[in-house]
C-alpha positions in Angstrom: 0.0 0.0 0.0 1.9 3.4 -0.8 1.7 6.4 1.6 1.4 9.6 0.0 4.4 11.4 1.3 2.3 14.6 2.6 0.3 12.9 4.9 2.7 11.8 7.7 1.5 8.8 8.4 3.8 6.3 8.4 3.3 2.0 6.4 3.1 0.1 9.7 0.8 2.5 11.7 -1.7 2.3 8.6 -1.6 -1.8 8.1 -2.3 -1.1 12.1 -5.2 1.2 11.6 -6.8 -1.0 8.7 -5.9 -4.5 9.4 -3.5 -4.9 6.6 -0.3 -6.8 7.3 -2.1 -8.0 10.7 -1.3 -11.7 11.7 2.4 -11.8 9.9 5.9 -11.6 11.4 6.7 -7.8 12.6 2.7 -6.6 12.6 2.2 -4.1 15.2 -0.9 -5.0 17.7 -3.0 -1.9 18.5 -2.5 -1.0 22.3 -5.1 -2.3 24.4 -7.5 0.7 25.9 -10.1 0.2 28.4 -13.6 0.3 27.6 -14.2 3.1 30.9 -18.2 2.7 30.7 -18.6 -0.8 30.7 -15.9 -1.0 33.4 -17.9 1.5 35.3 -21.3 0.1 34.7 -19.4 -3.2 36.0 -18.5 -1.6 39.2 -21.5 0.0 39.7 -23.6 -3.5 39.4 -20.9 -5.0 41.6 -21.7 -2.5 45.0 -25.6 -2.8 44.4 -25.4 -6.5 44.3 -23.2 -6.7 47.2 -25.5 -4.4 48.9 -28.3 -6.6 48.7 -26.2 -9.4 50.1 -25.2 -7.2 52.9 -28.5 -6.1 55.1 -28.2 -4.3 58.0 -24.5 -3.3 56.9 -23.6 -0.5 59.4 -24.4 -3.3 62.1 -23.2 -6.5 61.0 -20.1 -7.5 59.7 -20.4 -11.7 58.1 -23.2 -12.7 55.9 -23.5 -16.3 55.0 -25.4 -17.9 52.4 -26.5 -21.6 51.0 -25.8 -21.4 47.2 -25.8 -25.1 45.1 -22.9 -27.0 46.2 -21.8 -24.7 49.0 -21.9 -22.0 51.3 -20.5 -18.3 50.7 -19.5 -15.9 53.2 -19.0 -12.5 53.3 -16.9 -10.6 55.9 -15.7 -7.5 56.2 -12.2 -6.7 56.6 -12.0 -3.1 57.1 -14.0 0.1 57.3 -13.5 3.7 57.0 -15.8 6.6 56.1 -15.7 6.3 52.4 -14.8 2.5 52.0 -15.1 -0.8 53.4 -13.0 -4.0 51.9 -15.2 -7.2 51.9 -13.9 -10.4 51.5 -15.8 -13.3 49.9 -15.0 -16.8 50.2 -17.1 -20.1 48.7 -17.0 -22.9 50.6 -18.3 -27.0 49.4 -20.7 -28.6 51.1 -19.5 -31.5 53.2 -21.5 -33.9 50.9 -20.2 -32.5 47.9 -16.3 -32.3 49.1 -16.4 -36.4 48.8 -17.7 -38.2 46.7 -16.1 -42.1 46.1 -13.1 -41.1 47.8 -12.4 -37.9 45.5 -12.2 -34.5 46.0 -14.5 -31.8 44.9 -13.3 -29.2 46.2 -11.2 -28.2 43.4 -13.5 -26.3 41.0 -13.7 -24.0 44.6 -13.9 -20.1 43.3 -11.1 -18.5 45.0 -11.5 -15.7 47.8 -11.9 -12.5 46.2 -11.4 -9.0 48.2 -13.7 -6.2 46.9 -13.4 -2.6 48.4 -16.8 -0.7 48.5 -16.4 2.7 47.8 -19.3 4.3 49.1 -18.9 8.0 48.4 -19.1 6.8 44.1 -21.1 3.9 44.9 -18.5 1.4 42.6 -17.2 -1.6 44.3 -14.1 -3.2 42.1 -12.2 -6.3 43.0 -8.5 -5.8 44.4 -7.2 -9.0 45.4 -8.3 -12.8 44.3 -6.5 -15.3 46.3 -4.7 -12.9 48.4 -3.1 -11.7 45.0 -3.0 -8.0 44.4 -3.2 -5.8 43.1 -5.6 -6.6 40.4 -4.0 -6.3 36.8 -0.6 -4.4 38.0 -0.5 -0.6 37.9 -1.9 -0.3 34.4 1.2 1.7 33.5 4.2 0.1 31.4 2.1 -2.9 30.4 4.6 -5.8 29.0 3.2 -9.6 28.0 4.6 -12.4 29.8 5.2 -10.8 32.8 6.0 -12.4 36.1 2.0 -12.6 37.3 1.2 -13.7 34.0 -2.0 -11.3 33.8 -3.2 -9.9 30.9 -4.0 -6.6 29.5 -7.9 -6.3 30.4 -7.2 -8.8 33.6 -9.0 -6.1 36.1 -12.3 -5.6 33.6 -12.2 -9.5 33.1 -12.0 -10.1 37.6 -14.5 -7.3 37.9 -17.1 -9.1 35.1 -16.6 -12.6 36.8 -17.7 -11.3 40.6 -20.7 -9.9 38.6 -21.7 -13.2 37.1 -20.6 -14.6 40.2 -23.0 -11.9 42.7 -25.7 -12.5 40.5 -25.8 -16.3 40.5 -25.7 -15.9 44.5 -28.5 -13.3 44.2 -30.5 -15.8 42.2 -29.8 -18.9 44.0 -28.5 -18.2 47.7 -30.4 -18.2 50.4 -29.7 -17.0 54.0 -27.9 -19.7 56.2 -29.7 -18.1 59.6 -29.1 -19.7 63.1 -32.3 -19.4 64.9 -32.3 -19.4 68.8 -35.2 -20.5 71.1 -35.1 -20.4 74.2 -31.7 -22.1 74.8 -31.7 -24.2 71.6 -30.3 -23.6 68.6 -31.6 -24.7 65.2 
């Protein structure tokens, strides 16, 4: 493809911009840019879902639930005026961890630390499995790196406690204790 000379665009930056030349040896990959709305709509789902799993929150600070195949719990780690860091951890059933002598419990979701932040009303994951921060700094962004996360790995942790809040929404239900008298049920 020729490049007229006035218009300073260089060969490789238009085979980048059209698609030409992409796929062979020495193509250059378009820089990955966040999608800031959908991350921000994501975010936004994430702290109204977790604020219908979390009643009573000024007051309590651990929520557990009965989902299919286990129990999640929700605790709060920490709390200050304009956040508060959650922590939620899935937990098998005791029926489902064995089966025949094999264990189940290694589809387990990981724990996943969310901070709340109350003033914007966003809550975005920054740790899964004690690993953070979430997707580096977002500066200087190089493939492989020693974490092995990708480019969008904060919008793709963010999406799955979304899908993962709204299964619980749709299928937990509230592991109470109930006390009588001196009896517990």
């Amino acid at each position: 493809m020729a490049v007229p000379a006035d218009t300073g665009r260089s060969r490789i930056s238009v085979q980048a911009r059209t698609g030409v030349g992409t796929g062979t040896r020495g193509s250059v990959r378009e820089r990955y840019r966040v999608d800031l709305p959908d991350y921000h709509a994501d975010c936004d789902a994430n702290y109204l879902r977790l604020c219908k799993l979390m009643p009573e929150f000024e007051s309590n600070h651990c929520w557990r639930y009965q989902v299919p195949g286990g129990t999640l719990q929700v605790a709060v780690l920490e709390r200050s005026r304009y956040t508060t860091e959650v922590c939620l951890q899935a937990s098998a059933d005791a029926a489902a961890k064995v089966d025949a002598g094999k264990d189940k419990n290694w589809l387990r979701p990981p724990p996943i630390t969310v901070r709340m932040y109350h003033d914007a009303r966003m809550a975005e994951v920054v740790a899964v499995d004690g690993q953070g921060p979430v997707g580096g700094d977002g500066l200087n962004f190089s493939y492989p790196n020693p974490a092995m996360h990708k480019e969008d790995e904060r919008q793709q942790v963010n999406r799955y406690l979304s899908e993962w809040l709204a299964h619980c929404l749709a299928n937990g239900r509230v592991d109470v204790d109930l006390t009588f008298g001196d009896r517990r049920r």
